[in-house]
C-alpha positions as CSV (number, residue, x, y, z in Angstrom):
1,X,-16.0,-0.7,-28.4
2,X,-16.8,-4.3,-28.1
3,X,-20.4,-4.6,-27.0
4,X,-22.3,-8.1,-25.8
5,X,-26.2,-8.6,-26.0
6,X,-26.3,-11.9,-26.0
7,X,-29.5,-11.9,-27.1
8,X,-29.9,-10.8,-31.6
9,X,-29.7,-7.2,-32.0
10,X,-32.0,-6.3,-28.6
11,X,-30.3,-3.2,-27.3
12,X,-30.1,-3.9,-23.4
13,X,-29.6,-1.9,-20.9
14,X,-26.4,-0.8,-20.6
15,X,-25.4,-0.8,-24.1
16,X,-22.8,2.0,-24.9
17,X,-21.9,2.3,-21.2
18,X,-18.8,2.4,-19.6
19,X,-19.0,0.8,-16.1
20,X,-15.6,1.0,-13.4
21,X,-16.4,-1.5,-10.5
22,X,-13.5,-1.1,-7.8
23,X,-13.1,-4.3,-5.8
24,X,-14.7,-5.9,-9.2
25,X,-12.7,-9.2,-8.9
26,X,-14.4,-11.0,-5.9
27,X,-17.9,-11.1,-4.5
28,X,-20.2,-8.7,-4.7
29,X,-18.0,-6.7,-6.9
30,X,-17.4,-9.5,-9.6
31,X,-21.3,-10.3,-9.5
32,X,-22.0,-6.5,-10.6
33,X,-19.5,-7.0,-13.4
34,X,-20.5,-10.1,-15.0
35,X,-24.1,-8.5,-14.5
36,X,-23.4,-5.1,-15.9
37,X,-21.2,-7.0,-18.9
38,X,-24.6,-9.5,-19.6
39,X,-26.9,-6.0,-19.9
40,X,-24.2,-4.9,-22.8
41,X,-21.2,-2.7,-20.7
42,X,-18.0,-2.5,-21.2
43,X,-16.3,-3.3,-17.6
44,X,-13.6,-1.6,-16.1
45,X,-12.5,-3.7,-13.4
46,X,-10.0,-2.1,-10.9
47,X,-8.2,-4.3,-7.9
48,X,-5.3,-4.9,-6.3
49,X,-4.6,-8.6,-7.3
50,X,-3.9,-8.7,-10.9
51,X,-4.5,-13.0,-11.3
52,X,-7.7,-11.7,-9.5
53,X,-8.6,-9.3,-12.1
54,X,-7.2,-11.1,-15.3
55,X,-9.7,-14.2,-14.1
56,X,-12.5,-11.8,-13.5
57,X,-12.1,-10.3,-17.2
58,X,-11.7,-14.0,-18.4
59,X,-14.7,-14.4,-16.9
60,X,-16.7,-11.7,-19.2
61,X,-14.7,-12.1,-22.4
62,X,-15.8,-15.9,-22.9
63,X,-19.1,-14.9,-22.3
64,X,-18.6,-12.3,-24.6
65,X,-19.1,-8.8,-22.6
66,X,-15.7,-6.8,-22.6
67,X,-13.5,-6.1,-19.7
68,X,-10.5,-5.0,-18.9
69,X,-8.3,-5.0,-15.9
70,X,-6.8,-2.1,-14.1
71,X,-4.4,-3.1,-11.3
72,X,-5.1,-0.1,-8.6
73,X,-5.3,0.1,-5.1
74,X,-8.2,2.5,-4.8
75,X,-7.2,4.1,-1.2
76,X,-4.1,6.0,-3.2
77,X,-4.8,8.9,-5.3
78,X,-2.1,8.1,-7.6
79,X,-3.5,4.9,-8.4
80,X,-7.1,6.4,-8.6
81,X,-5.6,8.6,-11.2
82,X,-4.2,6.1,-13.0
83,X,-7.2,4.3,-12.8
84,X,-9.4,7.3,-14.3
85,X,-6.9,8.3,-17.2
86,X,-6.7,4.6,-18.7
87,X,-11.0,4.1,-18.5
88,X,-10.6,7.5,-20.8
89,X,-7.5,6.2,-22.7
90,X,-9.2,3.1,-23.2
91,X,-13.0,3.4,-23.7
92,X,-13.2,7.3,-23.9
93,X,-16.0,7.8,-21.7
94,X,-17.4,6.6,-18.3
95,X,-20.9,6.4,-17.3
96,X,-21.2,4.2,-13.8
97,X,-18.7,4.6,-10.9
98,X,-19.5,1.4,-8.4
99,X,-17.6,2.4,-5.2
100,X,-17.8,-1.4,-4.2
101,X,-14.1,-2.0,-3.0
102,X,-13.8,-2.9,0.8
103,X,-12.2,-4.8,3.4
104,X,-14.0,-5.9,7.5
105,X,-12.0,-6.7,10.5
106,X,-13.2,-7.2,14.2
107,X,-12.4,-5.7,17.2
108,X,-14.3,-3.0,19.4
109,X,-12.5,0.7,20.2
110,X,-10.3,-0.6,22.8
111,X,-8.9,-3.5,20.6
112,X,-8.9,-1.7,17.8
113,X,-4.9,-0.7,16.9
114,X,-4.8,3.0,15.1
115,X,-2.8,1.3,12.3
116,X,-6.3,-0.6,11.7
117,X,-8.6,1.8,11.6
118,X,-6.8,4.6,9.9
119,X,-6.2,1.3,6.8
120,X,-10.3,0.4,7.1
121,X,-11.2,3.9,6.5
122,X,-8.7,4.6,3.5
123,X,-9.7,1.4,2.1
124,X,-13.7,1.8,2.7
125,X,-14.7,5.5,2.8
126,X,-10.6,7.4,1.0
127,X,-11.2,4.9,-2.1
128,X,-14.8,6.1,-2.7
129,X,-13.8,9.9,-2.0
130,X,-10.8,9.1,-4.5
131,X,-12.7,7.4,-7.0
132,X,-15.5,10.2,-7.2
133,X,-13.0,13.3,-7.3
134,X,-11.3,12.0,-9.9
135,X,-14.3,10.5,-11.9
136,X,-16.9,13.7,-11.3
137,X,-16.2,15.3,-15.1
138,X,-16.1,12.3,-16.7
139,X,-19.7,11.3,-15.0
140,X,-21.1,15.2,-15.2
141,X,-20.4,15.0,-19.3
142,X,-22.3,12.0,-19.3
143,X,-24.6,12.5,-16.9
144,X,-23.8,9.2,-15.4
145,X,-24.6,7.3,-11.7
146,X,-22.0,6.7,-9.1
147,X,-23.3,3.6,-6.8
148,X,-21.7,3.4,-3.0
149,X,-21.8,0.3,-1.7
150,X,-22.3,0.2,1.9
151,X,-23.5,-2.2,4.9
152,X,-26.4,-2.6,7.1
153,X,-23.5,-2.3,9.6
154,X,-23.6,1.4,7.9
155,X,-27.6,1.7,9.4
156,X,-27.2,-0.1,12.8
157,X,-25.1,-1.3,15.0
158,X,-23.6,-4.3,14.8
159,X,-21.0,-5.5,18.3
160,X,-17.3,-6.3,17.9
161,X,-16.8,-4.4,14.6
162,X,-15.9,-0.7,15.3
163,X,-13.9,0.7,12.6
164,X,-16.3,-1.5,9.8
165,X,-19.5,0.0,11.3
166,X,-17.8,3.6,10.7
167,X,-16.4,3.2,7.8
168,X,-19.7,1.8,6.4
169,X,-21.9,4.6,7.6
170,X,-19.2,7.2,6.1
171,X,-20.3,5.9,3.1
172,X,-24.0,6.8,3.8
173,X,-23.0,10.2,4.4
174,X,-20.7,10.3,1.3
175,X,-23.7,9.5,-0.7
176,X,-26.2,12.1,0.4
177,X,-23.5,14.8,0.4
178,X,-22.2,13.9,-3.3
179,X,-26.0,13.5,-4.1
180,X,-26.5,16.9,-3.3
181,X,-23.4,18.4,-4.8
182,X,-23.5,16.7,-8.1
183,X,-27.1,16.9,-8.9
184,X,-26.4,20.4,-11.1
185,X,-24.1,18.2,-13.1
186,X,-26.9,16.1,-13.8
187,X,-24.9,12.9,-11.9
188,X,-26.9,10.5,-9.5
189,X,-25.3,9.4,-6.7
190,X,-27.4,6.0,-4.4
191,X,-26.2,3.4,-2.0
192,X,-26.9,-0.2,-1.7
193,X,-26.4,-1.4,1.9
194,X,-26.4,-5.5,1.8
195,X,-26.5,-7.8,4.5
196,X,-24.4,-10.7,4.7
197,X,-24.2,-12.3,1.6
198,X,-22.5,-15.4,0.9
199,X,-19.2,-14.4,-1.1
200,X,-16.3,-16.6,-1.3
201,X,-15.2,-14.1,2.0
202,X,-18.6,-15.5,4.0
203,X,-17.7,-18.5,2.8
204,X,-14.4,-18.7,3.9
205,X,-15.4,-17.6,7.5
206,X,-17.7,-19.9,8.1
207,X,-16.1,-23.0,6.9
208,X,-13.1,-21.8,9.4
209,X,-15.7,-21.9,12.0
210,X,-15.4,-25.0,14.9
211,X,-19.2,-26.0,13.6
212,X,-20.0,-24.3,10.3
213,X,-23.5,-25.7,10.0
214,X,-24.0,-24.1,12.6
215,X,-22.2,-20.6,12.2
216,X,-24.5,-20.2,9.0
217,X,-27.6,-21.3,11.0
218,X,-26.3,-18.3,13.8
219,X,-25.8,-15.6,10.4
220,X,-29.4,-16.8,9.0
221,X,-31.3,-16.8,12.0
222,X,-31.1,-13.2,12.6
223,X,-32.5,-12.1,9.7
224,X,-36.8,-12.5,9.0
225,X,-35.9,-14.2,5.9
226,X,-33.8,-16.8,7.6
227,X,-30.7,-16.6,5.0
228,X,-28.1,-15.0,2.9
229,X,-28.2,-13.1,0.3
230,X,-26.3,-14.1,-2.8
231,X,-24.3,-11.7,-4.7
232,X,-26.3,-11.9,-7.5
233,X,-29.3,-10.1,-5.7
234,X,-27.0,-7.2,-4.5
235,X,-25.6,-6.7,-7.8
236,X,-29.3,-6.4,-9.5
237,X,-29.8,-4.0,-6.9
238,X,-26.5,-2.2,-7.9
239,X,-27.5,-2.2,-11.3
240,X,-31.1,-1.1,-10.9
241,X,-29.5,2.2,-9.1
242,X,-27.3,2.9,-12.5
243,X,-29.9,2.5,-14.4
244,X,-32.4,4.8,-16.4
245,X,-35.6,2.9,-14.8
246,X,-34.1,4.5,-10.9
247,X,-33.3,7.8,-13.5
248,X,-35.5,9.8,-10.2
249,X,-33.1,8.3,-7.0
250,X,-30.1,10.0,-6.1
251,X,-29.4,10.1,-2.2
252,X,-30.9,6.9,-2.1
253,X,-30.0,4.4,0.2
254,X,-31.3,1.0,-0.6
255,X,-30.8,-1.8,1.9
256,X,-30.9,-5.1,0.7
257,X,-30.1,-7.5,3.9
258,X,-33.1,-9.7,4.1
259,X,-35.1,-7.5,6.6
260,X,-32.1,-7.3,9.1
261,X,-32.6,-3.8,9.6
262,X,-36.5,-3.6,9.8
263,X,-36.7,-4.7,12.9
């Protein structure tokens, strides 16, 4: 296994390790990689867009982590499998599950077409439930950390977004229940919940905004820290959860959104 330090022979902290990140090719999920890959992992990065994923892997190789792409979508069990099987092929082990694929539309209950939920929940909350049946033995024989990445739309709510705000607090739950379950196996199960954060996604929305100076100004204002968080900062938090120095959280539930929710 290829392994990157980057820095002589220091061993860093994920040396060894075998880290999945589903949604690992964009935003958040990309950060977490190229962090995970910098502390010495070997990356598996599973999502649906395979130029995506080859130009996240580019990313790591030429900075000389190692990564490899699995082309999944993480809301079918058959791809999940798949998904599982060639980590094992592959690298022979895995020690980090990051449930960190998603997707967010509008609309409140009324607007809200069955069609859309029923996709925002297998995308959001199936693809975590997916991901962790089919990882658990793999985890328990390392005794490894799965990492849910939720919302503060998972802790409060938040108008106009039904289906997200669910889906987001389904993965709260997920957490504390898997916590509880897999703790005898020796397996730690947190969440991170991150405000908004300014990923290509954020980015996108508010440039297609009438006045996009001020749609940021609107998104920063409403948090005490009067801005976004960068993806970098949610996936330090991610990695702090998989790591041995959070070795005593599992059930945790982290929220990183700039003090949105504290007030």
């Amino acid at each position: 296994m290829v392994q990157f330090t980057g820095q002589g022979s220091r061993m860093l902290r994920f040396d060894g390790k075998v880290i999945i990140v589903t949604g690992g090719s964009l935003g958040i999920g990309q950060a977490a990689a190229n962090l995970f890959a910098r502390q010495g992992g070997s990356l598996v990065i599973a999502s649906r867009e395979a130029a995506a994923g080859s130009a996240a892997v580019d990313t790591i190789v030429k900075a000389g982590g190692y990564a490899i792409h699995v082309a999944a979508d993480v809301s079918k069990e058959a791809d999940v499998q798949k998904l599982v099987v060639a980590t094992l092929d592959k690298l022979g082990r895995i020690d980090v599950l990051v449930n960190n694929a998603g997707m967010h539309r509008t609309g409140d209950a009324k607007a809200t077409s069955l069609a859309d939920w029923e996709r925002m929940m297998a995308v959001n909350v199936t693809s975590a439930f997916l991901c962790t049946k089919h990882a658990v033995d793999a985890l328990a024989s390392t005794r490894g950390a799965i990492i849910n990445v939720s919302s503060e739309a998972g802790l409060v709510g938040i108008g106009n977004q039904v289906a997200y705000n669910v889906s987001k607090a389904a993965m709260i739950e997920l957490t504390k229940s898997c916590a509880l379950d897999f703790a005898p196996l020796g397996i730690r199960v947190n969440c991170v919940c991150p405000g908004t954060t300014a990923t290509p996604l954020v980015e996108a929305l508010v440039a297609k905004s009438p006045d996009p100076a001020a749609a940021r100004r609107q998104w920063e204002s409403i948090r005490p820290m009067n801005r976004l968080g960068t993806p970098d900062e949610i996936a330090s938090a991610i990695l702090y959860l998989a790591s041995a120095e959070a070795g005593y959280a599992t059930g945790a539930v982290l929220a990183v959104d700039g003090g949105y929710t504290a007030q």
